[in-house]
Each structure stands twice: as C-alpha cells, then as structure tokens.
N, C-alpha and C positions, 0 to 999 in steps of 0.2 A: 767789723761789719759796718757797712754803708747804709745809711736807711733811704735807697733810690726809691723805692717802691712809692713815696710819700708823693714825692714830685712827679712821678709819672702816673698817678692816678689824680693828680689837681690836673696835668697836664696833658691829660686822657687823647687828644686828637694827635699830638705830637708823638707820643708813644706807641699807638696806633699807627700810624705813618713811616715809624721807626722800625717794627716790626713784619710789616709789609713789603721793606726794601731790604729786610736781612733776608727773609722766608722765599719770596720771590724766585733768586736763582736757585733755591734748594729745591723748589717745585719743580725748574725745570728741567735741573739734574732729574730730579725722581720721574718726573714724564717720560725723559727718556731711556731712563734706567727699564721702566716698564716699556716702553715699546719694541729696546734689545730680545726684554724676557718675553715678551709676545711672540716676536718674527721666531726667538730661538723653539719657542715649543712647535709651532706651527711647523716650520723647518728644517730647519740645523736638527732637532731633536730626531724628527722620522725620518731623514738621512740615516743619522746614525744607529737609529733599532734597525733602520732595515739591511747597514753592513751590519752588527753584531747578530743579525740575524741567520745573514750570509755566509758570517765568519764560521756561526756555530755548525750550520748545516756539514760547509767544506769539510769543519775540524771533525765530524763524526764519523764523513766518509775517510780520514786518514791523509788529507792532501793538504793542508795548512804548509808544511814543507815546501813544495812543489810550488804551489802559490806563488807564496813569499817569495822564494828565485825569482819569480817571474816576473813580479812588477817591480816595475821603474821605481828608480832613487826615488826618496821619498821629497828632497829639496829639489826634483822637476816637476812635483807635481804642482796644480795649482793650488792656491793655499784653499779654495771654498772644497776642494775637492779631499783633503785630509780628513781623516776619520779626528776624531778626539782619544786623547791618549787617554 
C-alpha cells in the first residue's frame, strides 16, 4: 500500500482537478446513456406494447400463421421498423 491519500489532501486543488478530468467523460457517457433510456421509453418502448399488443390480439383470433407468411423478410425491413426480440 501507497499512502497517496497524504499528498493529495496537502495538494487539495491539484487532486481536485485531477478528478474533474477522470469524472468528466464518465458524465457524459452517463448523459447520454440517459437520453438513449429517455427517447427509448417515450418511443421505441410504446412501438413495441402496441405490436405485442397486436400480436396478442391476431394470436387469439388463431391467425399468427397467416401473418407471419405474409410479411416481408425480416432483413428488408427497415431496421427502426423491427419489433425487439
């Protein structure tokens, strides 16, 4: 063990500084980590209840089958247009 802690509390503004420039990009990873998980709930998320909502309706009337023939490759679709597996 190293006893850093000694020198960076005599040198309080410099450790301070040093901190600031490690934490920085972590912050702005994590902004925009939160703004993914924002747009996704907003979006992406009620997309998706309202196909699994879709899906459940079709699958009760007996046509899930049927469907599924029917629509296009799933590698033509576009990708915002994929449901989530």
């Amino acid at each position: 063990m190293f006893p850093a802690s000694a020198s960076m509390l005599t040198n309080r503004a410099e450790y301070d500084a040093s901190l600031e420039a490690f934490s920085r990009p972590l912050m702005a990873q994590a902004e925009a980590l939160f703004r993914f998980i924002e747009r996704t709930i907003e979006t992406e998320l009620v997309r998706e209840l309202v196909f699994l909502a879709d899906y459940g309706s079709v699958a009760a009337a007996g046509r899930v089958p049927y469907i599924l023939r029917s629509l296009p490759s799933r590698s033509r679709l576009p990708s915002r247009s994929r449901p989530c597996s």
